[in-house]
C-alpha positions in Angstrom: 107.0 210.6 201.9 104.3 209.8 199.4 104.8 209.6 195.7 103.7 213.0 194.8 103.9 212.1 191.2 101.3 209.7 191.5 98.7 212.4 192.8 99.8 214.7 190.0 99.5 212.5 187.5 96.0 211.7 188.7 93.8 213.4 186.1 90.6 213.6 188.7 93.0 214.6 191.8 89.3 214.4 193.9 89.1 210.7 193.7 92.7 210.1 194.2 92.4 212.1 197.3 89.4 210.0 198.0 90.5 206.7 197.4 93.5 207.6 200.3 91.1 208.5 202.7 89.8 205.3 202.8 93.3 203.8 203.7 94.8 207.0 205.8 91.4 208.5 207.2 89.5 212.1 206.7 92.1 213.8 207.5 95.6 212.7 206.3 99.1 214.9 205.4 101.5 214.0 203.1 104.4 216.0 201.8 104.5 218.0 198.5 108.0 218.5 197.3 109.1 218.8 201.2 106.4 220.6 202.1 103.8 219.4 204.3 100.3 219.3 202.8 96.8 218.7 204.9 93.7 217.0 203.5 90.2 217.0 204.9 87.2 214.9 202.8 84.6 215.9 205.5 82.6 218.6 205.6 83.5 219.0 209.6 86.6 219.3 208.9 86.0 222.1 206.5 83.9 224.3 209.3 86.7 223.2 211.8 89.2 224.6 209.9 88.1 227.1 207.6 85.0 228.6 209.3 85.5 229.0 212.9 89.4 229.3 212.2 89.0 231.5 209.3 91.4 233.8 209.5 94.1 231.6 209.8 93.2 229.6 206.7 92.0 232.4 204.6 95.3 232.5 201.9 95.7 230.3 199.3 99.1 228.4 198.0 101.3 230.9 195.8 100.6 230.1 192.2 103.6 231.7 190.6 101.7 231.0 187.0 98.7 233.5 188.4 102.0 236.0 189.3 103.4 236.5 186.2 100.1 236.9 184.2 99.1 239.8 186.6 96.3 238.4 188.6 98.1 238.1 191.6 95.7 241.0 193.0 92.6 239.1 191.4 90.3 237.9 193.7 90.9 234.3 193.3 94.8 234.8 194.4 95.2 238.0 196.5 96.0 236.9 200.1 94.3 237.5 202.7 94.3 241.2 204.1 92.8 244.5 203.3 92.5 244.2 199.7 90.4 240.9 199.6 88.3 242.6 202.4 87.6 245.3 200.5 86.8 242.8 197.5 84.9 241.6 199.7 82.7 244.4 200.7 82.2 245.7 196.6 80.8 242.2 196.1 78.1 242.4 198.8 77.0 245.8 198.4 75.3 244.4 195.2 75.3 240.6 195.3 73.6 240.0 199.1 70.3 238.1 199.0 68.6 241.4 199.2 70.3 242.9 196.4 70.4 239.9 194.1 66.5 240.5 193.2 67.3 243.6 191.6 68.7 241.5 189.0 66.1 239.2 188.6 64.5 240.6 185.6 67.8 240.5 183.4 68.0 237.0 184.5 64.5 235.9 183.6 64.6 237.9 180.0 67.7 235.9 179.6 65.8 232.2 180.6 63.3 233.3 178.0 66.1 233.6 175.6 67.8 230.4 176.5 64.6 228.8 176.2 63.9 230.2 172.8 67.3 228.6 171.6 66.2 225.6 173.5 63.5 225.5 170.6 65.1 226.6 167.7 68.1 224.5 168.1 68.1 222.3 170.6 71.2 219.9 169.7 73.4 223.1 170.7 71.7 222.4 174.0 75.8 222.6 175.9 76.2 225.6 173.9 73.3 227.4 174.9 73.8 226.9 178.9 77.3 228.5 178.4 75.7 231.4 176.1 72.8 232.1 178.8 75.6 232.3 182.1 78.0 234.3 179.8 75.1 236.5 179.0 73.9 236.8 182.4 77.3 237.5 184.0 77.8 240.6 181.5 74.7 242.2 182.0 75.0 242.1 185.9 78.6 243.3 185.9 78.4 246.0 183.4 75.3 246.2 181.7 76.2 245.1 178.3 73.5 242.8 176.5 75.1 240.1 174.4 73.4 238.2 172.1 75.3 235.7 170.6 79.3 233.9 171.0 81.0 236.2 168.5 80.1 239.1 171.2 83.3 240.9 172.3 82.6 240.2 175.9 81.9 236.7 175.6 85.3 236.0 173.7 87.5 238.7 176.0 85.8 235.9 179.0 86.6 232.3 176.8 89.8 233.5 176.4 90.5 234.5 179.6 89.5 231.1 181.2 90.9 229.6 178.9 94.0 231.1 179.7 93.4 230.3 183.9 92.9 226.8 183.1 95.9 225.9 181.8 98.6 228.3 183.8 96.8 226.8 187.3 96.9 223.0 186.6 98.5 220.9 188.6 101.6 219.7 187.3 101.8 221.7 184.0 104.1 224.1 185.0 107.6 223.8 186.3 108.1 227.1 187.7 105.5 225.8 190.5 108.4 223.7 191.8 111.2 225.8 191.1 109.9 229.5 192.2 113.3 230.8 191.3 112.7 230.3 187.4 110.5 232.8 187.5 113.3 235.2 186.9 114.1 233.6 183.6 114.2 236.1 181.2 111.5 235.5 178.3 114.1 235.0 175.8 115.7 232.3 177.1 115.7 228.8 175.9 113.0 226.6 177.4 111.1 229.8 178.8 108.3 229.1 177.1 106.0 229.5 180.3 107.3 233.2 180.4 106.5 234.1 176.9 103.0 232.6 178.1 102.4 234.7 180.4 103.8 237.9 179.1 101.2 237.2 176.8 98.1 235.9 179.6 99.5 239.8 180.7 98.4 241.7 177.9 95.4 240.1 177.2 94.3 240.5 181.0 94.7 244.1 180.8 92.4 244.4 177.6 89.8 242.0 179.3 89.6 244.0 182.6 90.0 247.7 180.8 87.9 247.3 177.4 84.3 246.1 179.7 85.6 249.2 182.7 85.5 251.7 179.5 81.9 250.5 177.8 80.5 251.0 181.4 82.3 254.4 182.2 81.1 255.7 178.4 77.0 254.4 178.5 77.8 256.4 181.9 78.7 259.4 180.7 75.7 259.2 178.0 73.2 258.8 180.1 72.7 255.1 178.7 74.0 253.0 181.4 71.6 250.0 182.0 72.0 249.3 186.2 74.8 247.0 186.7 77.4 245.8 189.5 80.2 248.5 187.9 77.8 251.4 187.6 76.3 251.1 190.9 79.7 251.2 193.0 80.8 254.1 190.6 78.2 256.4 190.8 77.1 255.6 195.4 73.6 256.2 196.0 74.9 258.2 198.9 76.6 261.0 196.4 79.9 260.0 197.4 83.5 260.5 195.3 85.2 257.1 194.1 88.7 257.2 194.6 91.4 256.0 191.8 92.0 252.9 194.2 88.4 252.0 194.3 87.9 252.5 190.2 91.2 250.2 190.2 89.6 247.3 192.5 86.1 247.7 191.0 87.5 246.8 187.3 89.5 243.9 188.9 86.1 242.5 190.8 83.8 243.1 187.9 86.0 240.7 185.3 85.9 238.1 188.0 82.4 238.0 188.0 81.7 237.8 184.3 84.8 235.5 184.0 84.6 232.9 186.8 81.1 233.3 187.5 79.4 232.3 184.1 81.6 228.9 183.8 80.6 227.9 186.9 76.6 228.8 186.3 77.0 226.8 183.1 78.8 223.9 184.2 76.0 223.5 187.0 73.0 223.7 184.3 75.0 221.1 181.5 75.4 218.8 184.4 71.3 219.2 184.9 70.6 218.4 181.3 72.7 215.2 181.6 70.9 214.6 185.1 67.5 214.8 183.3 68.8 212.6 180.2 69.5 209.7 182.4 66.9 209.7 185.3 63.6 210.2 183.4 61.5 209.8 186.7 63.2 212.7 188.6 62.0 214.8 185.5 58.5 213.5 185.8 57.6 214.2 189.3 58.8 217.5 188.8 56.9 218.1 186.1 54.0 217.1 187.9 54.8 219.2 190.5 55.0 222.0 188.5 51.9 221.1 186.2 49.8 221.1 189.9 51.3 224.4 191.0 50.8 226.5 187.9 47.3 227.3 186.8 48.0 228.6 183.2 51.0 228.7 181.4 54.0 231.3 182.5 57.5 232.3 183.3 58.5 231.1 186.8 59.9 233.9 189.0 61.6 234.0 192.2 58.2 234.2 194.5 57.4 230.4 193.2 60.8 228.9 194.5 59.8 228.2 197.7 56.3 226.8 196.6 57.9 223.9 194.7 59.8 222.2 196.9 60.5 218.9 194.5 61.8 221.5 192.0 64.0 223.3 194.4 65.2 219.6 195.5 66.3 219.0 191.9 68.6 222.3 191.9 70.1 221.4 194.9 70.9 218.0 193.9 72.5 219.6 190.7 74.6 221.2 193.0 75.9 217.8 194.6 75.9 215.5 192.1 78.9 216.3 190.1 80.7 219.5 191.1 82.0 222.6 189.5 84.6 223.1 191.4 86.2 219.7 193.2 89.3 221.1 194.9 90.0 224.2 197.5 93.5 224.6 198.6 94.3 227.1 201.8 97.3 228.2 203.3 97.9 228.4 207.1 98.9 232.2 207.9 100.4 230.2 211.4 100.4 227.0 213.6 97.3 225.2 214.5 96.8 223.3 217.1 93.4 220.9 215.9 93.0 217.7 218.8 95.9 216.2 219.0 97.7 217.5 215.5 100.1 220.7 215.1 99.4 222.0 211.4 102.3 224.4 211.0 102.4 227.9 209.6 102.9 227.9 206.2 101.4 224.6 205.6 99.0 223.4 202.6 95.5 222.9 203.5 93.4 220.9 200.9 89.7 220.4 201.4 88.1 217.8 198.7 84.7 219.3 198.1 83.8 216.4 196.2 84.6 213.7 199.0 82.1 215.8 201.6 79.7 215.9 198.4 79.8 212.1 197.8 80.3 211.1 201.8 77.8 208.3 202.0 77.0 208.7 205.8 75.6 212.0 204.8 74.0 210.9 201.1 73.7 207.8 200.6 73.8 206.5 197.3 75.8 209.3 196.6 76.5 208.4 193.0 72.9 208.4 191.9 70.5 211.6 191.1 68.1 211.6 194.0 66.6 215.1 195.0 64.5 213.4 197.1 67.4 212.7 200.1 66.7 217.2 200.5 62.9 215.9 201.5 61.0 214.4 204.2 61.7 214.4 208.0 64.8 214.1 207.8 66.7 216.0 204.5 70.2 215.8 203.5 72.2 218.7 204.2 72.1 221.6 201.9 75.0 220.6 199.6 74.9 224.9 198.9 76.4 225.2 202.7 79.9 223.5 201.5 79.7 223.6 197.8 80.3 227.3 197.4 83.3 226.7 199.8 84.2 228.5 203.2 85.2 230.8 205.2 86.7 234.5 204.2 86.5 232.5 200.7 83.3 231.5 199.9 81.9 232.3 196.7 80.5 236.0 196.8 78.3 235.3 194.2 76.3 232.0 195.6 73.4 234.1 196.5 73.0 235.2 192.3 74.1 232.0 191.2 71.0 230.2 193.2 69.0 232.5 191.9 70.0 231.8 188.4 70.1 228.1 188.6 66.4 228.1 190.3 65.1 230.4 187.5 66.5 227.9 184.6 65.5 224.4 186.4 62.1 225.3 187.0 61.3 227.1 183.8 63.1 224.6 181.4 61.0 222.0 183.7 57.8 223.6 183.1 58.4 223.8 179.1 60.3 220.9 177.9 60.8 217.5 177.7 64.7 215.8 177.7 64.8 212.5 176.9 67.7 210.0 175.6 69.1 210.2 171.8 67.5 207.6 169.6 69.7 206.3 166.5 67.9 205.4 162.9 67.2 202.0 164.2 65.0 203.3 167.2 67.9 202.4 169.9 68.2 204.7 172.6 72.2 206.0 173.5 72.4 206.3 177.5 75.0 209.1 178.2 78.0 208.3 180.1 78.8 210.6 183.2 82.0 211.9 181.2 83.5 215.1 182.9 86.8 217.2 182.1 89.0 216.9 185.0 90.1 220.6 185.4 89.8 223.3 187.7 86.1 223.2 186.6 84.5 220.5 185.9 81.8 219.9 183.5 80.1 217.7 181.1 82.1 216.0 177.9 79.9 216.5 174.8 76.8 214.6 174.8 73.2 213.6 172.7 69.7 213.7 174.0 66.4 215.2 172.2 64.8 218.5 174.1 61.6 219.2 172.7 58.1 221.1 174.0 56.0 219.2 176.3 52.8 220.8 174.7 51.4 223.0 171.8 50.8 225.5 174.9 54.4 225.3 176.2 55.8 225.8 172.7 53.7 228.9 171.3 55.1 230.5 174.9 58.5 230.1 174.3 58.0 231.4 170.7 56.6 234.6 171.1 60.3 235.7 172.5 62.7 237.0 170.0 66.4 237.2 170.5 
């Protein structure tokens, strides 16, 4: 049995995980409080398992935490059934690559925006990736335009993850070991985990119900601007939505303004950084951009696939330091994979970040290179694992894209990022410093983002938030 304290006490689990592959092989088991636990680093293993035997590993671990706050029917927890395929099925009537274009003017009003900040204040550079995918996220699941941090929505969302992060992480929470203390009554000494999550409780309740009730009033006005909530409630077919459909609808809709703008701002903070320390990548897309675009103006979705450099810089955004590092499965019964038996009931984790940083597949993995997605022979999409698999890949990967395309390019075309200088003239190089939680992102960091022209500036100025 391995020293499971050792992995939890492992503040980047990902390259723990990584570092005993290299002893024990891609796939290795080890045993987590007597129960046995599969890892897979390669990407192989991930279709293995998870996409051609989907249904099978389609459920993730209890988190008894998750439980007691009342998500266990949110998306990210509910098991694998009906529910989750009927999740499912909401998400894609309005977030399939089809449908994700309706929503491309919101998004690009909200670059302009983001850019506009970008100008006025661009130290607050961290700040203004997380107000632009907090922003986004709101207007496409209900319609609601926020402006700035102290907006309602953007606060019910901040607290909410903040909330998720600390009841899922690994280790913090004792109840994970001993399921039966979740029947500790709140008042009793040491049950300070249930007093937590009475309160998580409460709070999720307002977060889900306050955003339902804006949507269900602008509705009722007449006001409603299009939005994932409005559309499933009012069908374009003229049919009745049922009180169980209302009920999953609210639960789906704060997922995607909760879960969805972290990760979207996670993804651009880690391009910032990207452009801070690898100067040249930012130049040949600039030039690639500056021999594409004829006069200056906004980047839309028809200029993606006309700028392939560009596109190669998002993708590599993707790879180079993940959102999310972990995914952890369930197996509903035995497996039989080669020569191996994986159990029912048995762990399954996949390390994202391994397949991400195999260097058979990118070499050099470390280093900021969009030019491995080029040439004869390109590196794999990272977007084909990076959203995950299966029956629980990310619904939203197709808006995401879309989102992270529209604020590469047009950032790109506009400004210049280039290292922090101190008094003396000495440039500060950036560490690659990232939290080690469920999401990943940036620590704090300096650089200087300023116009690239008179031409690029007067552009971004003539927006007013």
């Amino acid at each position: 049995m391995w020293d499971i304290i050792l992995i939890r006490e492992a503040p980047f689990l990902w390259l723990k995980l990584n570092e005993y592959a290299q002893t024990y092989g891609g796939i290795f088991t080890f045993h987590l409080l007597g129960r046995p636990t599969v890892v897979f680093n390669s990407p192989n293993a991930g279709i293995d398992l998870l996409e051609k035997r989907a249904t099978n590993f389609a459920t993730r671990p209890p988190i008894y935490m998750a439980e007691l706050s009342g998500w266990a029917e949110a998306i990210l927890f509910v098991p694998y059934g009906p529910r989750l395929r009927s999740y499912r099925r909401l998400l894609h009537q309005t977030l399939n690559p089809r449908a994700t274009l309706d929503f491309e003017d919101l998004q690009i009003q909200e670059v302009r925006k983001l850019m506009k900040r970008l100008l006025t204040r661009p130290e607050d550079f961290l700040d203004h990736a997380k107000l632009y995918a907090g922003a986004v996220s709101i207007r496409i699941a209900y319609g609601h335009t926020a402006r700035d941090f102290s907006d309602e929505f953007i606060q019910g969302a901040e607290e909410f993850m903040r909330a998720l992060s600390e009841a899922i992480l690994p280790g913090r929470w004792l109840v994970e070991t001993i399921p039966s203390m979740r029947y500790i009554p709140s008042w009793f000494p040491g049950a300070t985990f249930k007093r937590k999550t009475e309160q998580w409780a409460r709070m999720t309740v307002q977060y889900r119900q306050g955003p339902f009730d804006y949507v269900l009033k602008h509705m009722t006005e007449g006001t409603a601007e299009p939005s994932f909530t409005s559309k499933l409630l009012d069908p374009a077919d003229g049919s009745q939505v049922g009180e169980s459909e209302r009920d999953m609808i609210k639960i789906v809709a704060s997922h995607l303004y909760g879960a969805g703008a972290d990760t979207t701002a996670s993804i651009i903070q880690s391009f910032f950084l990207a452009m801070t320390l690898y100067p040249d990548v930012q130049s040949t897309a600039q030039a690639e951009l500056d021999a594409y675009l004829a006069s200056k103006r906004t980047l839309t979705v028809s200029d993606w696939e006309h700028l392939p450099y560009t596109n190669a810089i998002v993708m590599e955004s993707l790879r180079w330091h993940p959102v999310t590092n972990i995914i952890a499965r369930k197996t509903k019964e035995d497996e039989v994979v080669g020569e191996w038996v994986i159990p029912s009931g048995t762990y399954v984790i996949g390390n994202l970040w391994a397949m991400l940083h195999n260097p058979e597949i990118y070499p050099d993995p470390c280093a900021f290179k969009p030019e491995r997605y080029l040439g004869n022979e390109p590196a794999p999409d990272p977007a084909t694992y990076g959203f995950g698999f299966g029956r629980r890949v990310c619904p939203g990967r197709h808006i995401a894209l879309q989102s992270l395309w529209l604020v590469i390019s047009n950032i790109l075309a506009n400004f210049e990022i280039s290292k922090f200088r101190t008094l003396d003239g000495e440039e500060v190089t950036p560490g690659e410093e990232y939290t080690s939680g469920i999401l990943s992102r940036p620590l704090p960091f300096k650089n200087v983002i300023k116009p690239r022209s008179l031409a690029c500036r007067s552009m971004v100025d003539e927006v007013e938030i």
